[in-house]
C-alpha positions in Angstrom: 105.6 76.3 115.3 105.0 78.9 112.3 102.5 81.2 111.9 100.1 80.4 110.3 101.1 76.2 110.7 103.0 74.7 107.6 101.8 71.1 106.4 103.9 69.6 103.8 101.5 67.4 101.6 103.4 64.1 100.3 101.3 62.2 97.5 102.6 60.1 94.3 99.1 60.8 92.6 98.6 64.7 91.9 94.6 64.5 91.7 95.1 63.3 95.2 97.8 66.6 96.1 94.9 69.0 94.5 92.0 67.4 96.7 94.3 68.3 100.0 95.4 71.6 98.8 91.5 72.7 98.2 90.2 71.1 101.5 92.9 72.7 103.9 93.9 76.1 101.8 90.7 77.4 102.9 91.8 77.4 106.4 94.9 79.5 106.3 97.7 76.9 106.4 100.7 77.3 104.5 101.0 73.9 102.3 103.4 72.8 100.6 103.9 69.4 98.4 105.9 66.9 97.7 105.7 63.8 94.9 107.3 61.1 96.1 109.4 59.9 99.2 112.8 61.2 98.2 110.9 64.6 97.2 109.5 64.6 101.1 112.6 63.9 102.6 114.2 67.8 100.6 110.9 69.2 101.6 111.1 68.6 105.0 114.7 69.5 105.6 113.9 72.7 103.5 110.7 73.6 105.0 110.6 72.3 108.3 107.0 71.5 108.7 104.7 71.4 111.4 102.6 68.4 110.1 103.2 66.0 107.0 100.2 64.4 105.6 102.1 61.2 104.3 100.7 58.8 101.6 102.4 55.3 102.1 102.3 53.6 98.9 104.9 55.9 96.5 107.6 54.7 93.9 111.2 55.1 95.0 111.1 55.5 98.7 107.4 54.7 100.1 106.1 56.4 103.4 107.1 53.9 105.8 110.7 54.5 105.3 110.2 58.2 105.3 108.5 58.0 108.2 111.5 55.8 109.6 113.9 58.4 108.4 112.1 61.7 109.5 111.9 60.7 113.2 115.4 58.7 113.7 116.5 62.0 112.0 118.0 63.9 115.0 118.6 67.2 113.5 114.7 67.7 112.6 112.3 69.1 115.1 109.6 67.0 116.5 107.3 66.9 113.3 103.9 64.9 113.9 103.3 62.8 110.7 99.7 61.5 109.5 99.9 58.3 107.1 97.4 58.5 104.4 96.3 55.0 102.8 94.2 53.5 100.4 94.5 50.2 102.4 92.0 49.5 105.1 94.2 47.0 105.9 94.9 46.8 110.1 98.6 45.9 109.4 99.1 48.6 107.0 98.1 51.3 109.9 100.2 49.7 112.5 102.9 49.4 110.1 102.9 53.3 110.1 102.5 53.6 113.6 105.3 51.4 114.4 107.5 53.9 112.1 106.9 56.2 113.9 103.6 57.7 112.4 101.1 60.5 114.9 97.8 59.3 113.6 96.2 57.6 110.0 93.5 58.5 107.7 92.1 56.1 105.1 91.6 56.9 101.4 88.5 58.8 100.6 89.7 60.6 103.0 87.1 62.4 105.0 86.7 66.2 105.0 85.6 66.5 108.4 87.6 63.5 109.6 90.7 65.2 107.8 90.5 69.1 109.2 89.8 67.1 113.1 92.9 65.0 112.8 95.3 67.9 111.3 93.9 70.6 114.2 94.3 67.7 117.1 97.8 66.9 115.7 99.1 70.5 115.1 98.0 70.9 118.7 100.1 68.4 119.8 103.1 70.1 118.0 102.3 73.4 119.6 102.0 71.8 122.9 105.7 69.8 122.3 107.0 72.9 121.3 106.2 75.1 124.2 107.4 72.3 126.3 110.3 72.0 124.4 110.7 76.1 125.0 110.3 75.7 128.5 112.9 72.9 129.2 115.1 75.1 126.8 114.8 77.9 129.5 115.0 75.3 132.6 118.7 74.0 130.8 119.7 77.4 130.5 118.7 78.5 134.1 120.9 75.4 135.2 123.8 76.3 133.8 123.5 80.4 134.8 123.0 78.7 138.4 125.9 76.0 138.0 127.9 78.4 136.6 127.2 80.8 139.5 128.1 78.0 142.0 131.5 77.8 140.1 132.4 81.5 140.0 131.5 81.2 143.8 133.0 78.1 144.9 136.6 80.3 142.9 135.7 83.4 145.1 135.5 81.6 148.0 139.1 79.6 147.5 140.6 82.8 148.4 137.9 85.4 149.6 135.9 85.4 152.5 132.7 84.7 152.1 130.7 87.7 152.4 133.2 89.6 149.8 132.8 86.8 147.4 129.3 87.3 147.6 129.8 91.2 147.1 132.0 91.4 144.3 129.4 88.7 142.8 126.3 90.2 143.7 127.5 93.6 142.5 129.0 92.0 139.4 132.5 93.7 140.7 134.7 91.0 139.2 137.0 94.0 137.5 137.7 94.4 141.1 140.2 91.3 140.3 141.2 93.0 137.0 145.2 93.4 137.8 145.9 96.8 139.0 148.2 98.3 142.0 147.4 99.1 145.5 148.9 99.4 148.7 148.0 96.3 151.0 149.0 94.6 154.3 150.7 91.1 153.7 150.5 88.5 156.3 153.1 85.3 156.4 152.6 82.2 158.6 153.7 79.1 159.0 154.4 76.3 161.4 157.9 76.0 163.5 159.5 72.8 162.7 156.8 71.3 160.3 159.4 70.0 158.1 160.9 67.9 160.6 157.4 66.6 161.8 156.1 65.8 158.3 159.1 63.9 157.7 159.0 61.8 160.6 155.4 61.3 161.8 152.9 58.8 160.2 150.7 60.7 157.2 147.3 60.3 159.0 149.0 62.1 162.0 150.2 65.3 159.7 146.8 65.3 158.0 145.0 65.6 161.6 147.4 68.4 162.3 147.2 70.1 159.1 142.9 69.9 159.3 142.9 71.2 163.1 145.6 74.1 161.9 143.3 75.2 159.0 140.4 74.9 160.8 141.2 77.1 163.5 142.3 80.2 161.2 140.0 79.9 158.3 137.4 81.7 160.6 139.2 84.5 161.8 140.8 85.3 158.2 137.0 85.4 157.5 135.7 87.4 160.6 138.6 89.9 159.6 137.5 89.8 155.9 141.2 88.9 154.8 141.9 87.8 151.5 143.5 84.1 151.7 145.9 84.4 148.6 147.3 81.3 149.0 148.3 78.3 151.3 150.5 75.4 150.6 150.9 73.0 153.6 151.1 74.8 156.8 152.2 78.2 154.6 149.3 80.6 154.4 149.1 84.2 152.7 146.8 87.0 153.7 146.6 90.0 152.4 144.2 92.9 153.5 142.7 96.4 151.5 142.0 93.9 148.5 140.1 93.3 146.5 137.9 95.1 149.0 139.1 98.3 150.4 139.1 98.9 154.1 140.2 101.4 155.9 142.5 100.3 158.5 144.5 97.1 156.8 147.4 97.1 159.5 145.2 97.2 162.2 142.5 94.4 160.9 146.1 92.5 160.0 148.0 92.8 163.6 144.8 91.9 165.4 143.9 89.2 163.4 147.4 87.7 164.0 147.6 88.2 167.6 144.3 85.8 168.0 145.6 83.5 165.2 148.9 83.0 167.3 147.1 82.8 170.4 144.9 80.0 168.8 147.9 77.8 167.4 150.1 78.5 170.5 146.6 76.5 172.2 147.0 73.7 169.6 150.7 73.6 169.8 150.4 72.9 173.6 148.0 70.1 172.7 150.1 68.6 170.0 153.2 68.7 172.4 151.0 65.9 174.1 151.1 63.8 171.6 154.9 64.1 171.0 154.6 66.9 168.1 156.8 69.6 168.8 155.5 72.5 166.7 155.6 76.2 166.8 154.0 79.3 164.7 156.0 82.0 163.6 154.0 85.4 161.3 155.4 88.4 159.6 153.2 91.3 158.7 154.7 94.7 155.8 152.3 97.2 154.0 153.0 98.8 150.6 152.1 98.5 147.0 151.8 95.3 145.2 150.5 94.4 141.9 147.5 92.1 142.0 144.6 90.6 140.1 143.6 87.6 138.6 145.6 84.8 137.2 144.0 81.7 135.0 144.7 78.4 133.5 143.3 75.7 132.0 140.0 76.9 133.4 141.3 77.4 136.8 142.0 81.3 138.7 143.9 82.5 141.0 144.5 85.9 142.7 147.9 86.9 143.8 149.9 89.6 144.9 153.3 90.5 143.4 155.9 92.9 144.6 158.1 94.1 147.0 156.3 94.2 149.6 155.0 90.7 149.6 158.8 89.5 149.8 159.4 91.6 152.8 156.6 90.0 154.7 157.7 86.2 153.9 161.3 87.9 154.8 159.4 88.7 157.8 158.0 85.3 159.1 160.6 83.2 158.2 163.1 85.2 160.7 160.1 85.1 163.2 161.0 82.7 166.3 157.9 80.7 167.6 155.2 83.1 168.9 157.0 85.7 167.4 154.9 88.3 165.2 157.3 90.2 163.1 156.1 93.7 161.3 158.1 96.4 159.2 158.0 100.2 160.1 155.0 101.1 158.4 152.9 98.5 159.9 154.4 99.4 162.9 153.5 102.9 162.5 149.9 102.2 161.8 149.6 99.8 165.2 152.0 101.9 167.7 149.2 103.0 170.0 147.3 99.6 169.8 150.2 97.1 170.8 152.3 96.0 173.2 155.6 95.5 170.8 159.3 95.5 171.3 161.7 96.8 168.5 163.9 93.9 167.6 166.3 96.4 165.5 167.7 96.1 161.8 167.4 92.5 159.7 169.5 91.5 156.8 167.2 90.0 154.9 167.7 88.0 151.4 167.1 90.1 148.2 166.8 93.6 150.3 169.6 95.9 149.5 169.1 97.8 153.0 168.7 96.2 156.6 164.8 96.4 157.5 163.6 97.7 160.8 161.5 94.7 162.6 159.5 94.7 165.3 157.2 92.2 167.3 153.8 92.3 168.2 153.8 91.4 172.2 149.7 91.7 172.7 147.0 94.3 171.8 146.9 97.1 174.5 143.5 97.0 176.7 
């Protein structure tokens, strides 16, 4: 609403303009006029009003149909509209307020009737406008929140939970900016999936699948690994980003040791029911390239490098139960483990053999 309140005054007869221009200037409104309906229309697009005294009876358009126009008009404001007639006529008023029309005054108009009628309709406006302000702010407070929940639910795909909620609560997400670092990758996948999927009945898989993912989702969190990826009973973990910690092979060899003690259980279970299933890991440290990747609206984080091929090298030459690591994660665990050094791998797309070695048990 302006300050001081605007009132366009719409009248065919200028005598009648004057007479409302001299009983509300006084007050401090801002008036403007307007001699006919087409004129009011222009006026009111132009000026925006915050009332419109409106005569009804006009040449070319009359004050019904402005009135019609002015509120099925959804690129105006709310704009509270008084008809002004010379007609005492009952259907004449309802007329107006059927169009759409606040309030009415009759011709002689009424000073005292006039100035209460304006100040209780501009009050109105004010009070639509600050509610219109305030569900404004509620929209917008929505859709910060929603889009919060978004960002979050994204985090959360492939960070644990409490380092989603860091790099959110911090604003860190240049921590996802791409940029190079030297991580732990862990590899693991089921023994003989394939051959299950292909055989068994879909609901069975699925029951699998949900009891597999289930049971490591919560140590990948309680170890604050980053879940880059899975795809079926694949999964990708990588550790010392985006978060830096300060012992990434150790968080990585001892979160694997319980993750294949937890699937060794399930395997045993599955065997039961005719499912014969193993879980193979391998584990390498070094420098990768990460960060963020986006489509269509949609993000990822990933890992690119050498060092993420070694350790899919890794798993896929794993036997069931077996935890394969390189020498540098090997290094980094030698006093912790139980391991036994399986010797030099060929391994596809490495030049040299790689020295492998398998994680028995955690000493103590």
């Amino acid at each position: 609403m302006h300050n001081p309140a605007r009132i366009l005054i719409v009248d065919d007869n200028e005598t009648n303009r004057d007479i409302l221009m001299a009983r509300l200037g006084p007050h401090g409104y801002d008036l403007k006029q307007a001699a006919d309906g087409e004129e009011a229309l222009a006026a009111a697009k132009e000026h925006l009003p915050d009332l419109i005294l409106l005569d009804i009876m006009m040449p070319k358009i009359d004050g019904i149909e402005v009135c019609k126009r002015l509120k099925t008009d959804t690129t105006m404001p709310f704009t509270p509209i008084i008809m002004c007639t010379a007609k005492a006529d009952s259907k004449d008023v309802v007329a107006g307020l059927e169009a759409g029309a606040d309030e009415y005054l009759t011709k002689p108009i009424d000073q005292t009737a006039l100035l209460a009628r304006v100040k209780s309709v501009l009050r109105l406006k004010q009070l639509h406008d600050q509610i219109a302000e305030i569900n404004k702010s509620l929209e917008q407070r929505v859709a910060d929140q929603l889009g919060e929940i978004e960002r979050m639910s994204g985090l959360k795909r492939f960070l644990s939970p409490q380092i989603a909620e860091l790099v959110l609560s911090s604003g860190g997400e240049k921590l996802l900016d791409s940029h190079r670092r030297d991580v732990t990758i862990v590899f693991c996948d089921l023994r003989g999936f394939t051959a299950f999927a292909e055989t068994a009945e879909p609901e069975e898989v699925m029951a699998v699948l949900r009891e597999y993912h289930g049971s490591l989702a919560g140590l990948i969190n309680s170890f604050e690994g980053t879940l880059e990826r899975f795809a079926g009973d694949g999964l990708m973990i990588l550790f010392n980003d985006p978060i830096p910690c300060p012992d990434p092979c150790e968080r990585a060899v001892k979160m694997a040791v319980e993750m294949r003690n937890r699937v060794m259980d399930l395997a045993t279970k599955w065997r039961k029911h005719g499912h014969d299933l193993g879980f193979g890991m391998g584990i390498a440290h070094g420098y990768a390239t990460l960060g963020r990747i986006s489509s269509e609206g949609r993000f990822d984080y990933t890992a690119i490098g050498r060092v993420v091929n070694l350790a899919a090298r890794l798993c896929g030459e794993a036997k069931s139960g077996q935890i394969l690591v390189d020498g540098k994660v090997h290094t980094a665990v030698e006093t912790l483990t139980e391991f036994e050094a399986i010797g030099e791998l060929e391994l596809k797309g490495f030049h040299r053999p790689i020295a492998a070695f398998d994680i028995r048990s955690l000493r103590g």
